[in-house]
ZAMARGU-4260 file (C-alpha; in steps of 0.2 Angstrom, whole numbers, plus 5000, padded with zeros to 4 digits):
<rodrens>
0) 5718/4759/4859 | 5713/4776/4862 | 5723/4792/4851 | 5714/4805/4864 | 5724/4819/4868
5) 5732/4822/4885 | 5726/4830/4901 | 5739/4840/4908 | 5739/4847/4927 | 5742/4865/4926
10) 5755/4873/4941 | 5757/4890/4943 | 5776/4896/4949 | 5775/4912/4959 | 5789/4923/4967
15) 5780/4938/4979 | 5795/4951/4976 | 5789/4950/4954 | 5769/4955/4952 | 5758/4940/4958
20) 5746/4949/4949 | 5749/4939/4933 | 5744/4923/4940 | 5727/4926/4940 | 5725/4931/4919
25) 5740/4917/4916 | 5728/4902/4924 | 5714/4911/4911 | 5727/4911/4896 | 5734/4895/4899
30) 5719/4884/4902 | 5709/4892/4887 | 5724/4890/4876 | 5726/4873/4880 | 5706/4869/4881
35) 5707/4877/4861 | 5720/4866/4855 | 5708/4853/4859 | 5720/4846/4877 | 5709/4843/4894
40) 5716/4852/4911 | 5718/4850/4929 | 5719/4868/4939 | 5722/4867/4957 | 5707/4879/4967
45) 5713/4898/4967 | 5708/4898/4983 | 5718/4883/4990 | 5735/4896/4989 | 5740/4913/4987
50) 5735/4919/4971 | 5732/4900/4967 | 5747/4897/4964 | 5764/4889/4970 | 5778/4898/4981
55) 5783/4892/4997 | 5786/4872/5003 | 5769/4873/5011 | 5760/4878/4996 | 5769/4865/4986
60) 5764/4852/4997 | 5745/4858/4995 | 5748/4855/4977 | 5756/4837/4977 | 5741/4834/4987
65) 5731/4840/4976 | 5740/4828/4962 | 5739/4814/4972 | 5720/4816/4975 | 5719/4815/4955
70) 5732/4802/4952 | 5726/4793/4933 | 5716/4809/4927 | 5730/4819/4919 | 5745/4814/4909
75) 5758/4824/4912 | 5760/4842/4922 | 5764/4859/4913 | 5775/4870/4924 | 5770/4888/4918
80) 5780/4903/4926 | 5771/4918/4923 | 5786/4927/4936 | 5801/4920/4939 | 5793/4907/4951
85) 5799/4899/4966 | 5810/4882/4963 | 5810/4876/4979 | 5791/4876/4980 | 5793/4868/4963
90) 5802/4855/4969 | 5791/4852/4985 | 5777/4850/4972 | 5782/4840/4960 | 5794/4830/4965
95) 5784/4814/4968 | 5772/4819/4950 | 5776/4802/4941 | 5773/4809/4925 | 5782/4821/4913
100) 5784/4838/4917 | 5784/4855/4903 | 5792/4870/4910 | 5785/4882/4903 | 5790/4902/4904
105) 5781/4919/4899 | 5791/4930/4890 | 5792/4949/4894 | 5788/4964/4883 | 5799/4975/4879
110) 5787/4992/4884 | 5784/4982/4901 | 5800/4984/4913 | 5793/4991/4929 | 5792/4983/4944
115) 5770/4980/4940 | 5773/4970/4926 | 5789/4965/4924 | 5790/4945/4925 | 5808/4938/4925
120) 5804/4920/4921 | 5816/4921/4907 | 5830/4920/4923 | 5816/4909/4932 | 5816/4895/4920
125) 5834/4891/4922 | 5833/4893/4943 | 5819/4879/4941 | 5829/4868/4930 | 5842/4871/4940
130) 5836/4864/4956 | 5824/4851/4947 | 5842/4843/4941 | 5848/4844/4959 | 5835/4835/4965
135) 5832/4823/4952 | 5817/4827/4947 | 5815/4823/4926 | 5808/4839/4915 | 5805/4840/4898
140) 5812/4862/4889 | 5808/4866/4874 | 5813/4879/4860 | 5810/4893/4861 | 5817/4898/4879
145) 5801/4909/4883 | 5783/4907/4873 | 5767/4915/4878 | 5753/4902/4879 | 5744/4910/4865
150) 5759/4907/4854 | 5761/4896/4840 | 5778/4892/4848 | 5768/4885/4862 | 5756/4878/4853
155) 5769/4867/4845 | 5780/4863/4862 | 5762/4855/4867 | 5758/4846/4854 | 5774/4839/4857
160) 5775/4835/4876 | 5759/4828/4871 | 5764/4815/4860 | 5779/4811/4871 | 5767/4808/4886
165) 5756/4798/4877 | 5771/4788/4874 | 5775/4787/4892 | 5761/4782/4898 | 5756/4767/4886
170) 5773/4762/4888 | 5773/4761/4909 | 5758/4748/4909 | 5756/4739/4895 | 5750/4721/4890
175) 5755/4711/4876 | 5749/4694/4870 | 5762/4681/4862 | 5750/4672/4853 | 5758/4656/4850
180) 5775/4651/4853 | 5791/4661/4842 | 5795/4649/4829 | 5809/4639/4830 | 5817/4646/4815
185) 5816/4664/4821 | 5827/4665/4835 | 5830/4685/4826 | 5812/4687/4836 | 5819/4681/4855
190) 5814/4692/4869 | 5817/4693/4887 | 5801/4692/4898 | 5809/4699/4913 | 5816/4713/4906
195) 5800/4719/4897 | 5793/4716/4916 | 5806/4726/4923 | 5800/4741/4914 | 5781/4739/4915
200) 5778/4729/4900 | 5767/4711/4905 | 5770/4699/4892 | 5755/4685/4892 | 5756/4669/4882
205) 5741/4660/4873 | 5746/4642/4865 | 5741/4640/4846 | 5731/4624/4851 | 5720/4635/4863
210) 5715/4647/4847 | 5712/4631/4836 | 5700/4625/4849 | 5692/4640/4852 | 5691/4641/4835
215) 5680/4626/4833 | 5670/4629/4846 | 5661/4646/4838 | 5645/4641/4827 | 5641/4650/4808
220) 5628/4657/4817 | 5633/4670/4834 | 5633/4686/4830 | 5650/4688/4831 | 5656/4676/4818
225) 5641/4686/4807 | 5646/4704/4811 | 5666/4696/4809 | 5663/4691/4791 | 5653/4707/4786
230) 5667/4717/4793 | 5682/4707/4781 | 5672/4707/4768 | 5669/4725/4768 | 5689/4729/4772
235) 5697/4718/4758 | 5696/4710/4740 | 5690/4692/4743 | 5689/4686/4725 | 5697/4668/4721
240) 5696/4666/4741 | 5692/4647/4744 | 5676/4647/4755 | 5684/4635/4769 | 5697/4649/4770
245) 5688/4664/4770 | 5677/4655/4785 | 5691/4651/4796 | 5700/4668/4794 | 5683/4674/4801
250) 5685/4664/4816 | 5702/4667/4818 | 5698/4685/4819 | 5683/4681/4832 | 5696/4672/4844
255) 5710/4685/4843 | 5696/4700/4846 | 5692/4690/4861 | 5710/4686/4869 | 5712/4707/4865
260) 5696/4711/4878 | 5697/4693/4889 | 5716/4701/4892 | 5716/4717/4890 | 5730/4719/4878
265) 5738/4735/4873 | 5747/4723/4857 | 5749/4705/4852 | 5762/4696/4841 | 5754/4680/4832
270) 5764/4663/4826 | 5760/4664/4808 | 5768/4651/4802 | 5769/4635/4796 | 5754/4628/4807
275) 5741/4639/4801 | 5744/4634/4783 | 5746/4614/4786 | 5730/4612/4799 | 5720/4625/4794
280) 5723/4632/4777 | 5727/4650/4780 | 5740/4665/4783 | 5732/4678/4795 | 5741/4692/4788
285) 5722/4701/4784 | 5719/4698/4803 | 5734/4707/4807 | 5731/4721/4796 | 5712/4723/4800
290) 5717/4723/4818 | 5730/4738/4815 | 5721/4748/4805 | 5708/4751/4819 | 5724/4753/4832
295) 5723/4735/4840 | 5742/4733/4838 | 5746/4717/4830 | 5765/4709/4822 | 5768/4694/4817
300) 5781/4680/4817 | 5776/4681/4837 | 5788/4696/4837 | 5786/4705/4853 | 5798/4718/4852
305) 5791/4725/4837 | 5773/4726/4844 | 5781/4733/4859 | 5789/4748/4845 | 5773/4750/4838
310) 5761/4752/4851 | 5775/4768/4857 | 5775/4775/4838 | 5756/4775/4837 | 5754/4783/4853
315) 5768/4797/4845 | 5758/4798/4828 | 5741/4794/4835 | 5740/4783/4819 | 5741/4764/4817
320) 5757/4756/4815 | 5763/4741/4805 | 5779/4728/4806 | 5790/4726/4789 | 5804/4717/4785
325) 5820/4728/4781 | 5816/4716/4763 | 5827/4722/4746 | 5839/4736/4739 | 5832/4747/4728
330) 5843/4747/4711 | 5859/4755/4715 | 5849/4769/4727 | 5859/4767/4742 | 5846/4780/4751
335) 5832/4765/4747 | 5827/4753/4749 | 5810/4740/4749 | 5802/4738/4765 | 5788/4724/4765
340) 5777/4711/4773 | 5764/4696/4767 | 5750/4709/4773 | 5748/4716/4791 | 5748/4733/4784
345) 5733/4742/4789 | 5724/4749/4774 | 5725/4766/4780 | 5744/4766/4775 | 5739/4759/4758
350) 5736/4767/4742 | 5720/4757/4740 | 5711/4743/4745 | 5722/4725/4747 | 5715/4710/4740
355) 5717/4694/4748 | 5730/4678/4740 | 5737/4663/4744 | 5755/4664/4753 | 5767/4663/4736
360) 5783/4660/4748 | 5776/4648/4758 | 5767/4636/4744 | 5785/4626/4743 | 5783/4621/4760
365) 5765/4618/4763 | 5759/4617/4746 | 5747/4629/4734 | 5730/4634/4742 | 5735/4632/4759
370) 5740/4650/4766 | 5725/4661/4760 | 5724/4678/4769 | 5739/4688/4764 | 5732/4706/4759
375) 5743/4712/4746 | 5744/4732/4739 | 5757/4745/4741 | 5762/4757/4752 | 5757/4774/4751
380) 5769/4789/4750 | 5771/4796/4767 | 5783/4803/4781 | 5786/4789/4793 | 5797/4786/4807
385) 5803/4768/4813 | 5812/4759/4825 | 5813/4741/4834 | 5818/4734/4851 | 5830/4721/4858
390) 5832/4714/4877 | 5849/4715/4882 | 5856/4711/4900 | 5840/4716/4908 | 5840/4731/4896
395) 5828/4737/4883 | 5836/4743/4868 | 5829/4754/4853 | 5834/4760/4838 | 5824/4776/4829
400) 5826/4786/4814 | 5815/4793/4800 | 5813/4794/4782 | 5798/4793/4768 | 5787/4782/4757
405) 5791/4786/4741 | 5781/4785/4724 | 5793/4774/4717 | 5786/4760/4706 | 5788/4742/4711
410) 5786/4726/4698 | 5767/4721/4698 | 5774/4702/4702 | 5782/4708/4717 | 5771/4699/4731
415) 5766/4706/4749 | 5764/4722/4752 | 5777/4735/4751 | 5783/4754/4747 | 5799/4760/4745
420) 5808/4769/4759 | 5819/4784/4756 | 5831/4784/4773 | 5846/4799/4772 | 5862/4788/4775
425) 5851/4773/4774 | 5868/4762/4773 | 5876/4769/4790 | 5858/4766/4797 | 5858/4749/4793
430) 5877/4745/4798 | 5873/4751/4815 | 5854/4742/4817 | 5862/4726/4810 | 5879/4729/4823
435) 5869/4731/4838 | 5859/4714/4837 | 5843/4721/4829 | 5829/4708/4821 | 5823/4709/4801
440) 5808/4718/4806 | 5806/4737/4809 | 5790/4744/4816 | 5784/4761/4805 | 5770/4775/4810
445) 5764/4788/4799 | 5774/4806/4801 | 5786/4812/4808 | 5789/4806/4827 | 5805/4800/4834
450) 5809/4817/4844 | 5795/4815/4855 | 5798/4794/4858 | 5817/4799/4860 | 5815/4809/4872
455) 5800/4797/4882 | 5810/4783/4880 | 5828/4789/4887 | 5823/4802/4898 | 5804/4794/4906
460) 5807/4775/4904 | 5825/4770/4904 | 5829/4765/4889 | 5845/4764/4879 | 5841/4772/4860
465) 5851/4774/4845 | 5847/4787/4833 | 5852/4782/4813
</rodrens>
């Protein structure tokens, strides 16, 4: 998974009856603000219209051509309005852009009224938002009304529409593995194939007995079992870890790093349980977390929909993610609350390195020694946002919200790996998650995020959100 910043295609609104003068020094402000915040851009030649910009239906065509021509190399399109621009040209040019848009206005200077350098794109930005909703077309405005590119206003608004575009685009064409079957116990985990489909999502299923075999077919000796085993043991405490164990989890890993390139996966969700531990003696939560921490998007309990959530937060954070289960209160606190798993959280969320133990919940089904691979720790204090998905009718549903890893102290004894979340009006949140159908599990990113995937999900994908 790639955290790159954006490419944005840069379009230029003119109107001849304001100065078209101010084209030319915006395409140099703009581009070279942008370039410094560290974002890659797409100008349309100077000379391919008047000023290099767009006014009439004629010159907007010139421009969706030229988008067409790059189609894939740039993420989303900023609008800027130097003057008040044209909307109909607007329209004519990016009506067909197929990815988000920013409309962006310069704001005029109080000592700069005449007819030279008086801009108007104050007035201009409603006229293009105007017709934009006539016609359909989908457009991301931001506060403040007006921002000069050099602005930190601006600077912000970008990094924004940056994060919401990220979103947008991992979410359009994504695959995801199911790496086993859901467990028949966790029907909180269903998910509808054809609605994921529906919305670009390609769900691919590998059977447990096809890993087992690949499994037993890698030899001690290829260099991708080695470099495996060097790369766990460096990530993770081993002590106390049976041999056979710590063997097999290195196969394990081997197999599902090679369904990731085989397939092509943006995410995978992995049956976890109970045959791992009867057949081969092992929990692969240290996979799953190893596999997160360097942004390979992994959940367990074959649970798709959260996968689904984290792959969209990480691209909103450009951080890893991780599944929890909404787990224990916290005393009387109704604002907290534990949030935990056996140990797919990547160490980078950690307040230090894990260290690897047999599954305590599960020894009184399958017996004691027989899940090692849970990567145990805590949480560190962050910001984080969460959320999850449910299929409904053909429909993908979410729920977002945001809160914070707190310092809290939990009891030593406490197994898995957890922190204690701090949500404002955590028990109204969890009425309306548990009302609306939502699974056990949440997916959680580092910071602050959930305005960007809001508006991505709702407005760009289709998606039906809850905010709590």
């Amino acid at each position: 998974m790639e955290n790159a910043k954006c490419t944005f295609a840069l379009f230029f609104g003119n109107r001849g009856f304001f100065p078209a003068s101010l084209m030319s020094s915006a395409r140099k402000e703009l581009s070279g603000a942008l370039k410094k915040l560290g974002y890659g851009t797409l100008m349309l030649d100077a000379r391919a219209t008047r000023h290099g910009a767009v006014e009439t239906p004629a010159e907007g065509a010139i421009y969706a051509e030229f988008l067409r021509k790059n189609a894939g190399r740039f993420d989303g399109v900023i609008l800027c309005l130097p003057n008040f621009g044209d909307e109909t040209g607007a329209v004519s040019a990016l009506k067909d852009a197929g990815v988000p848009i920013l409309v962006q206005a310069y704001p005029d200077e109080l000592d700069k009224f005449d007819m030279a350098t008086r801009r108007d794109a104050f007035c201009g930005k409603f006229s293009v938002m105007d017709v934009f909703c006539q016609y359909g077309v989908k457009f991301t405005a931001l506060k403040p009304h007006t921002a000069h590119p050099g602005s930190a206003q601006f600077a912000a608004n970008v990094d924004y529409f940056d994060r919401m575009c990220r979103v947008v685009k991992r979410l359009k064409n994504m695959t995801i593995g199911a790496i086993g079957a859901r467990t028949t116990a966790f029907k909180t985990v269903r998910i509808d194939e054809l609605a994921l489909q529906r919305h670009g999502v390609t769900m691919e299923t590998v059977d447990l007995s096809e890993v087992f075999a690949r499994m037993n077919a890698l030899k001690a000796t290829e260099k991708k079992v080695v470099s495996k085993a060097k790369r766990l043991k460096g990530y993770t405490a081993w002590k106390g870890v049976p041999k056979k164990a710590f063997d097999s989890l290195v196969r394990l890993g081997v197999v599902l790093d090679d369904l990731a390139e085989e397939m092509d996966l943006d995410a995978m969700a992995v049956r976890c349980w109970i045959e791992m531990q009867k057949q081969l003696g092992i929990s692969p939560c240290v996979l799953l977390s190893e596999l997160n921490d360097r942004y390979q998007v992994a959940a367990c309990e074959v649970d798709v929909g959260s996968a689904v959530t984290m792959h969209a937060l990480g691209a909103a954070s450009m951080d890893v993610a991780t599944c929890l289960d909404w787990n224990i209160n916290y005393g009387d606190e109704e604002d907290k609350c534990i949030l935990f798993h056996c140990g797919p959280v990547p160490q980078s969320m950690m307040t230090a390195k894990g260290k690897v133990v047999d599954h305590a919940i599960l020894e009184n089904a399958v017996g004691k020694g027989c899940g090692f691979g849970c990567n145990v720790g805590r949480i560190a204090p962050m910001d984080m946002t969460f959320g999850n998905l449910v299929t409904e009718d053909g429909k993908m549903k979410f729920y977002l919200g945001q809160g914070r890893f707190t310092d809290d102290p939990i009891a030593a004894n406490f197994f898995g790996c957890a922190g204690v979340a701090q949500i404002d009006n955590l028990q109204d949140a969890l009425v309306t998650i548990g009302a609306a159908g939502h699974r056990h599990h949440t997916a959680v990113t580092p910071g602050h995020v959930a305005a960007p995937v809001l508006e991505a999900f709702e407005k760009y994908l289709g998606y039906e959100v809850t905010s709590v």
